[in-house]
C-alpha positions as a LaTeX table, in Angstrom:
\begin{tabular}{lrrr}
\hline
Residue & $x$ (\AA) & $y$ (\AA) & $z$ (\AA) \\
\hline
Unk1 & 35.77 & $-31.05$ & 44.81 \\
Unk2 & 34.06 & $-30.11$ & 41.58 \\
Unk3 & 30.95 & $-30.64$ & 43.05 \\
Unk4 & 31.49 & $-28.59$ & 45.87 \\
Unk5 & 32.58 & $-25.38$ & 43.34 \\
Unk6 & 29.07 & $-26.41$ & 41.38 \\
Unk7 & 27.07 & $-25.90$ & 44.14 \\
Unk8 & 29.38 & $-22.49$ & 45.58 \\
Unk9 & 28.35 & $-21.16$ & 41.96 \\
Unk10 & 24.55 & $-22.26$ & 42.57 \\
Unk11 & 24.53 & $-20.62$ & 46.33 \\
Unk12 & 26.39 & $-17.80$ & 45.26 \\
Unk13 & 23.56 & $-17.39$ & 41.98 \\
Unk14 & 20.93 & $-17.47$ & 44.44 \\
Unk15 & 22.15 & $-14.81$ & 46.96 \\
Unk16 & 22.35 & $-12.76$ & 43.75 \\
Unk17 & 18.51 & $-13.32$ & 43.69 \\
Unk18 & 15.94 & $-10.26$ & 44.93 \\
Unk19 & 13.72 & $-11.65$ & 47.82 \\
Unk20 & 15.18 & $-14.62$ & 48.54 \\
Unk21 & 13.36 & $-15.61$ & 51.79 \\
Unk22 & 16.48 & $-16.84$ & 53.82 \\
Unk23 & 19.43 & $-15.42$ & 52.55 \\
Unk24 & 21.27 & $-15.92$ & 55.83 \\
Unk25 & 20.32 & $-19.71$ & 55.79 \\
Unk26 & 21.86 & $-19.83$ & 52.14 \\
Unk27 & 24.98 & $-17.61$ & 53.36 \\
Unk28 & 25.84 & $-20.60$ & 55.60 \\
Unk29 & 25.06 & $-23.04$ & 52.69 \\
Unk30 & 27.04 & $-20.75$ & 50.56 \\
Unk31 & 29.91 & $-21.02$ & 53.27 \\
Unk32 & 30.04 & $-24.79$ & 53.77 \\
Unk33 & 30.21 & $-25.37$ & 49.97 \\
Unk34 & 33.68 & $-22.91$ & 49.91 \\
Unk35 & 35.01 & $-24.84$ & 52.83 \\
Unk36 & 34.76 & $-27.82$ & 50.97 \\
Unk37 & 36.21 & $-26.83$ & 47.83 \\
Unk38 & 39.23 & $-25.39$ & 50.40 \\
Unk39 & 38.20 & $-21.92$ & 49.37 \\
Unk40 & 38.86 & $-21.10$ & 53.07 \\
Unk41 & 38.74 & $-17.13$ & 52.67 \\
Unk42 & 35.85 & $-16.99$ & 50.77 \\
Unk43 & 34.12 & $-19.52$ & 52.84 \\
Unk44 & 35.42 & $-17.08$ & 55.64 \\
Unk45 & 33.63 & $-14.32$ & 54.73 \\
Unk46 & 30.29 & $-15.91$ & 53.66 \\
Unk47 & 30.62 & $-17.30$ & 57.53 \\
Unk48 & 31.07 & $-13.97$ & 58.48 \\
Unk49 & 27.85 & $-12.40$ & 56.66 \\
Unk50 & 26.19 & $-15.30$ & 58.14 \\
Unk51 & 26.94 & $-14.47$ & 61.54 \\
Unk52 & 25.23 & $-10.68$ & 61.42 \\
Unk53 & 22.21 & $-12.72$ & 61.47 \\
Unk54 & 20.70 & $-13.12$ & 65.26 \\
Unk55 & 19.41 & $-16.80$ & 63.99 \\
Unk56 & 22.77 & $-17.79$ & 62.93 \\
Unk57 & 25.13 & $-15.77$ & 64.98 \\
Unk58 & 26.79 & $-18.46$ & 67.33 \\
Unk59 & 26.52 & $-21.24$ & 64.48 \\
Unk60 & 28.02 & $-19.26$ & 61.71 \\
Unk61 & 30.69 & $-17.37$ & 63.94 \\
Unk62 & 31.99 & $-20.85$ & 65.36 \\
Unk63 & 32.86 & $-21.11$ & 61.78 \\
Unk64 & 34.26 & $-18.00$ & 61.45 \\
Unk65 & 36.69 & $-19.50$ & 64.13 \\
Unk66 & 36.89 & $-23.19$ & 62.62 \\
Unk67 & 37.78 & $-21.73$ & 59.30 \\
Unk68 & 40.68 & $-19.31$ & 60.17 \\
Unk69 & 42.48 & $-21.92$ & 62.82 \\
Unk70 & 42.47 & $-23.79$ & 59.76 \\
Unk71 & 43.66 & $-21.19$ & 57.18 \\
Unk72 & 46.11 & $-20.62$ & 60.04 \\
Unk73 & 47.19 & $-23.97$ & 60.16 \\
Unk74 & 47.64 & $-24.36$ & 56.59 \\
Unk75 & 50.04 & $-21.07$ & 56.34 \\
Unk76 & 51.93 & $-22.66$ & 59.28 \\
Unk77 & 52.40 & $-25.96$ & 56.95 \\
Unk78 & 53.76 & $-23.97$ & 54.22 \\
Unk79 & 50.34 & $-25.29$ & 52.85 \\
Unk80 & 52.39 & $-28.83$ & 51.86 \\
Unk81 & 49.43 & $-30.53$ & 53.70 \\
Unk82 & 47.94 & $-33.62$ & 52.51 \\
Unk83 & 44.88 & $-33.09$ & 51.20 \\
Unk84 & 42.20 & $-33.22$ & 54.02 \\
Unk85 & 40.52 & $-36.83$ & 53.36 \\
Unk86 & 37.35 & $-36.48$ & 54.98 \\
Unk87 & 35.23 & $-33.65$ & 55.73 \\
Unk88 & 34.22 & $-32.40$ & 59.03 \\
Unk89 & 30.64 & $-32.01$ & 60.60 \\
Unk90 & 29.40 & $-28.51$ & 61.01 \\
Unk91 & 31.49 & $-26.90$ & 64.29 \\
Unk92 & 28.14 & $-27.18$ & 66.84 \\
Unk93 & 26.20 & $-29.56$ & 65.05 \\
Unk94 & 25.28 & $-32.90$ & 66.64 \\
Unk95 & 25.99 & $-36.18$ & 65.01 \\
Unk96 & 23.96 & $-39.02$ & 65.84 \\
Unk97 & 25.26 & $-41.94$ & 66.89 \\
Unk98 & 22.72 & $-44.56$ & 65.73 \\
\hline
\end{tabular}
């Protein structure tokens, strides 16, 4: 999980950044790394910035959706869940089978 807070700090560092070309591509960068250091809010809201971008609008607020079910589902389980063992693939993106 310490991996996935280095690289939250390195997204976050570069939306900090003047002119970044993409920052809305980095936003859902940014948003994936929270998720997978199960900083679920904050992965929330970079989601959410995400998704006031046309390109990523229906990408970005599918995760808006994933992430609260699952900060929902956590509050349900008095958050005395086991730890989540693998990670899931982006809500809308296509995994190949072979």
């Amino acid at each position: 999980m310490n991996q996935w807070n280095e690289a939250a700090g390195a997204f976050r560092q570069a939306l900090d950044t003047k002119g970044l070309d993409k920052p809305d591509d980095v936003r859902v960068q940014f948003g994936t790394a929270l998720y997978n250091a199960n900083k679920l809010p904050e992965a929330r809201e970079a989601f959410a910035a995400a998704a006031r971008s046309p390109a990523h609008a229906q990408m970005a607020g599918n995760w808006v959706k994933f992430v609260s079910q699952e900060i929902q589902r956590k509050q349900a389980l008095g958050n005395h869940a086991a730890p989540r063992e693998s990670r899931r693939e982006a809500p809308g993106s296509a995994v190949s089978s072979g």
